[in-house]
Every structure is written in C-alpha cells, then in structure tokens.
C-alpha positions as CSV (number, residue, x, y, z in Angstrom):
1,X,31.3,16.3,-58.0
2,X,28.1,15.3,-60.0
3,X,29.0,11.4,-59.8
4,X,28.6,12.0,-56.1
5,X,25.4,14.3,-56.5
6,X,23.9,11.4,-58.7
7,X,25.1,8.8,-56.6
8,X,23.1,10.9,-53.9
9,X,19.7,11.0,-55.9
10,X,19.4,7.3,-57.2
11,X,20.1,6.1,-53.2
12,X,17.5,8.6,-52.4
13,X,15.1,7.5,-55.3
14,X,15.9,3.5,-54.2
15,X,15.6,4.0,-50.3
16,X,12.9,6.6,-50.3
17,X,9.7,4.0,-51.4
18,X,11.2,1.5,-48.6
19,X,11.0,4.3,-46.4
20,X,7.5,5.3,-47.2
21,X,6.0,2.1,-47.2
22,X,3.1,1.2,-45.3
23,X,3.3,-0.2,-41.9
24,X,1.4,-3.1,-41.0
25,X,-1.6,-2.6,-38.8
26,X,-1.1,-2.8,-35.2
27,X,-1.9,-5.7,-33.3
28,X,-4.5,-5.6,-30.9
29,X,-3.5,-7.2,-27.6
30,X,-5.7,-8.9,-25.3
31,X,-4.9,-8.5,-21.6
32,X,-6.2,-10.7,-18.8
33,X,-9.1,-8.8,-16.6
34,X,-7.5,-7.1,-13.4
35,X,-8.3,-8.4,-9.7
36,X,-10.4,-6.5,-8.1
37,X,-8.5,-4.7,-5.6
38,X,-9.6,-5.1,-1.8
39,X,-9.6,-2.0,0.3
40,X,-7.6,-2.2,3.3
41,X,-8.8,-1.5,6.6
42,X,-7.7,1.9,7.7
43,X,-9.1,2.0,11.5
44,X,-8.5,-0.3,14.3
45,X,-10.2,-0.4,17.8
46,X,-7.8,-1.6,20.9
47,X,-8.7,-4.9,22.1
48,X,-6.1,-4.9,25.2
49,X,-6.6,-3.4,28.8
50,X,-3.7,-1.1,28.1
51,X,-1.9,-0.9,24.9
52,X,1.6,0.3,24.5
53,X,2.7,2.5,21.5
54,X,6.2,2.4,20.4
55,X,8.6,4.5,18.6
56,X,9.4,1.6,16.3
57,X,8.1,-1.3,15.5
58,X,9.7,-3.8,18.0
59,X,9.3,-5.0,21.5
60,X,12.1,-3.5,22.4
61,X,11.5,-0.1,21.0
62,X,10.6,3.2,23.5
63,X,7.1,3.3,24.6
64,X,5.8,7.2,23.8
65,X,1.9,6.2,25.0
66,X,-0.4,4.0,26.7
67,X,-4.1,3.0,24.3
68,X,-6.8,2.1,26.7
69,X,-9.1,-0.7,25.8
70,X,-11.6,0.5,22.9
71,X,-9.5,3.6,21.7
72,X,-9.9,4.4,18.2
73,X,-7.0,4.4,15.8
74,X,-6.0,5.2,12.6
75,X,-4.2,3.0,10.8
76,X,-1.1,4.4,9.0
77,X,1.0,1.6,7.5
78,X,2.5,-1.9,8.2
79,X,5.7,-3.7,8.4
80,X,6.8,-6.2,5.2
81,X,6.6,-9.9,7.1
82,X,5.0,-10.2,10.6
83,X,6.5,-11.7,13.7
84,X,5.5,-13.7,16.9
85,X,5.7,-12.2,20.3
86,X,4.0,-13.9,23.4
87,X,3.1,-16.7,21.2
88,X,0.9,-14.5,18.3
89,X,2.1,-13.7,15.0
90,X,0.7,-11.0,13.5
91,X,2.5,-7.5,12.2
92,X,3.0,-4.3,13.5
93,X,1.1,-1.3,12.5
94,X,2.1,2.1,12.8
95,X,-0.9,4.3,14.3
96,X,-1.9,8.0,14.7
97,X,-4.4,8.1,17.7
98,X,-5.1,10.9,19.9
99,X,-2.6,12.7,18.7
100,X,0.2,10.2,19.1
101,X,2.1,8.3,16.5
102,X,3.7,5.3,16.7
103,X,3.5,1.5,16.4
104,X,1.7,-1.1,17.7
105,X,1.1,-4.8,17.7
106,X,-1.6,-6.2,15.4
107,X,-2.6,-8.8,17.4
108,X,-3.9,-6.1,20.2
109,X,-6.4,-4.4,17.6
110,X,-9.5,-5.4,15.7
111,X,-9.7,-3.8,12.3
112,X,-12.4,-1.8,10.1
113,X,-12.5,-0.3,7.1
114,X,-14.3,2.9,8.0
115,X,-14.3,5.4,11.2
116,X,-17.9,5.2,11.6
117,X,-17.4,1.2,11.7
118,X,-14.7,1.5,14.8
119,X,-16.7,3.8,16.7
120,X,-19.4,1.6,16.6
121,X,-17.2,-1.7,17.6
122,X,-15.7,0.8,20.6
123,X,-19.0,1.8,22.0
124,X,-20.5,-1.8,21.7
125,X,-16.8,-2.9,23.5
126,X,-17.4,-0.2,26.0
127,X,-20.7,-1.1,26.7
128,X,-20.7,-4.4,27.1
C-alpha cells in the first residue's frame, strides 16, 4: 500500500512542474480588412403598364394581383440564380405592395434603396 502511495506522490511531484509551466504567449493574428458591405435595395417602382404578381416565382405560377405602372413596392427577397423570359434575364423578387404578397419579375421594376427614393421615381414616372 505505501509503494503505491509513493509511487503516487513522485508522479505527482514529476508531472506537476510540466503541468504548471508557462504557456507561450499568444500569437497575434492579422486578418485582411473586410469589404465594405453594399446595402441592397429594398423598394422597387413598376416600370410595366400592368404588372402581374404571382404566387411563386415562375411564369407559370397563379397570378393573385395586377401592379399598375409606378406602384411602389417593397422588396422582400430574391431567388438564388436568375432566368430569361421574353428574352430578359433578370431574377424574381418576392414583393409586399398594397397589401399583396407575391413575386414578380425583376426586369419589370426599377430599384431604390429607400422609400422616399421610389416615391420620388413614381411621381416623376407619373408625371411625365
């Protein structure tokens, strides 16, 4: 019993300093500077006599409303990889505009990045 209570203490007394020694100091790491990110445009004005919103984001997908030239709409989301109808590729962009949800073609609105912007794009499109 006290070979195996020695045997104990000396591994504690040889592994303890190894245990206790200092680590070295950390390494300071030197990252490349971040992009500045670009702010997306969140509003889009109707540029088409009469725009149809879908229920998903294809031309073959159920029309729940009708967008009149220079509507205002916000702009929800966007699919992954754009596609080409009628000879235009753009994407499709899922909308809330008055009151309606759905999606439309990208190619059929003219963007801004704030409310106040589209209003003013919509009233000089109205106008003139």
């Amino acid at each position: 019993m006290w070979k195996k209570i020695l045997l104990l203490c000396c591994g504690v007394i040889v592994f303890f300093p190894l245990a206790c020694s200092r680590k070295p100091a950390p390494v300071k790491v030197e990252l490349p500077p971040t992009p500045v990110l670009t702010v997306k445009a969140n509003w889009g004005v109707v540029v088409s006599p009469y725009l149809r919103v879908r229920k998903k984001p294809s031309p073959e997908g159920e029309v729940v409303a009708h967008l009149r030239n220079s509507s205002i709409a916000e702009v929800l989301s966007r699919t992954a990889y754009p596609e080409t109808i009628e000879g235009k590729v753009d994407y499709w962009y899922e909308i809330s505009a008055d009151g309606v949800r759905g999606w439309v073609f990208g190619s059929y609105l003219k963007f801004f990045d704030t409310r106040a912007e589209a209003e003013k794009a919509a009233t000089n499109t109205q106008n003139g």
